[in-house]
LUMDOLO-877172 format. One line per field, with one value per residue (C-alpha): residue in one letter; residue number from 1; x, y, z. Coordinates in Angstrom, 2 decimals. Layout:
code [A	...] $
pos [NUM	...] $
X [X	...] $
Y [Y	...] $
Z [Z	...] $
// end
This chain:
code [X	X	X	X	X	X	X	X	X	X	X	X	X	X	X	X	X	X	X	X	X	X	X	X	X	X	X	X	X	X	X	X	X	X	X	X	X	X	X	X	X	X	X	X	X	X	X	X	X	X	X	X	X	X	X	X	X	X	X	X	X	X	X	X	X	X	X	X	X	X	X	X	X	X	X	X	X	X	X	X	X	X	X	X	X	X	X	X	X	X	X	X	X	X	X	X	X	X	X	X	X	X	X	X	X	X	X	X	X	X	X	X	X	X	X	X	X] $
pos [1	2	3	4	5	6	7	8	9	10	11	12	13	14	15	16	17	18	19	20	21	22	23	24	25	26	27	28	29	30	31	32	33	34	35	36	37	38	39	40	41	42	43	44	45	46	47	48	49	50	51	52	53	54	55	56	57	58	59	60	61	62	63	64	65	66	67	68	69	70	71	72	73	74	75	76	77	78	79	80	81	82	83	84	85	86	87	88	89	90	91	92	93	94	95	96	97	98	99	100	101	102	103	104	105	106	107	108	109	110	111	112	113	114	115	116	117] $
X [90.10	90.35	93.12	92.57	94.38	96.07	97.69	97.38	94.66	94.80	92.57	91.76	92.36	90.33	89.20	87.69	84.76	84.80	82.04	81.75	79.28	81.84	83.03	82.39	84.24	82.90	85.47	85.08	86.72	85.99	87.98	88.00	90.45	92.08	90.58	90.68	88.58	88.75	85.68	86.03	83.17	84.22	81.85	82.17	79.33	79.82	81.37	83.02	84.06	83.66	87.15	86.40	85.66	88.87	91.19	88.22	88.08	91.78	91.87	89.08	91.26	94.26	92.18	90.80	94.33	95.68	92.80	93.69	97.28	97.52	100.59	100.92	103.14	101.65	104.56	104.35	107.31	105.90	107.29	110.00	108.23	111.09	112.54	116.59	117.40	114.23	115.65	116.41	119.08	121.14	121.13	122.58	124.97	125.76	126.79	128.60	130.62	130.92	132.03	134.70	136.26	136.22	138.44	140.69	141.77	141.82	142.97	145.47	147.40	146.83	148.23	151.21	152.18	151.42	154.03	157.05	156.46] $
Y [158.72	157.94	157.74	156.27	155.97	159.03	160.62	164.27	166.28	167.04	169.83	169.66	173.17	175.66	173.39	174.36	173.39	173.88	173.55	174.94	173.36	170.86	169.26	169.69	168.88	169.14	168.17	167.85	166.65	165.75	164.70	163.61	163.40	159.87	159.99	162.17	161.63	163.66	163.30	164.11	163.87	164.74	164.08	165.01	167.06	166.73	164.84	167.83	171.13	174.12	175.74	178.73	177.60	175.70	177.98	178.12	174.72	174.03	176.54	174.24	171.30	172.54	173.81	170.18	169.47	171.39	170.59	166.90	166.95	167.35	166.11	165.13	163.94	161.52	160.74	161.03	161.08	160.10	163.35	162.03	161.64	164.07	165.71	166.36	169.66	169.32	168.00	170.43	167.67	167.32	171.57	171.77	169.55	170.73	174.46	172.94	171.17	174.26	176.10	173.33	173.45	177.33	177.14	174.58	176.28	179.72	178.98	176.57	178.84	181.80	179.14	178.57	182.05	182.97	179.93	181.60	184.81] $
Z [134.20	137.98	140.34	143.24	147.28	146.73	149.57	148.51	146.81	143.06	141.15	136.97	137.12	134.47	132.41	129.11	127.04	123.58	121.29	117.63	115.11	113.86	117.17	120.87	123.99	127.75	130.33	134.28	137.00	140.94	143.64	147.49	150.24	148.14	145.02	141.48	138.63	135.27	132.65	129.36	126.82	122.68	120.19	116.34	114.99	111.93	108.69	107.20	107.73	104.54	103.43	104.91	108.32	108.23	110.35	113.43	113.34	113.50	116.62	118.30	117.39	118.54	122.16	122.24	122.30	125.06	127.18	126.73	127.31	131.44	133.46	136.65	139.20	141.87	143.64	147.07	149.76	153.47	155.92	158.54	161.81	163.05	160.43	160.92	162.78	164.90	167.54	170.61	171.89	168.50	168.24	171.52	170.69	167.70	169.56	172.33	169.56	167.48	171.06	171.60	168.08	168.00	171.89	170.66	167.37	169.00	172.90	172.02	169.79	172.52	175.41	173.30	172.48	176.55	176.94	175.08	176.62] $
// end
């Protein structure tokens, strides 16, 4: 499997080979700055499997299975070229608007009661 013109890097993580005398998986995986490949190789060893090897080789089956069931998200969400808040104008503004609210809900009820006096 390859994915190509990505725009972030992607690891296979630990990936796990598993090989008993009745079936055998080898699994690898590459990648560059845009591209992510995964390799997986399973091949049957043999036709059947004796009754009392049965519960080994339902563990390998079920670790074939887990190695082969991966997930991932390739989404990718460009960064703003100036993220919101960044900007040294808009924080200044924002205080000097904060400032002015705080004096008109606190000095205009001060002025008034100074009035009545």
């Amino acid at each position: 499997m390859t994915v190509r013109n990505l725009k972030a890097r992607f690891s296979g993580g630990q990936m796990k080979s598993v090989v008993t005398p009745y079936l055998s998986l080898t699994s690898s995986w590459s990648n560059t700055p845009t591209t992510f490949e995964v390799q997986w190789d399973f091949r049957t060893l043999a036709t059947q499997v004796p009754a009392k090897a049965i519960s080994d080789y339902l563990k390998s089956v079920k670790d074939v299975g887990d190695n082969l069931d991966w997930t991932y998200d390739f989404t990718y969400q460009d960064v703003p070229a100036d993220p919101p808040g960044s900007d040294p104008d808009r924080s200044q503004q924002q205080v000097i608007t904060g400032v002015l609210l705080v004096s008109i809900f606190i000095g205009v009820p001060l002025l008034m009661a100074f009035r009545r006096r």
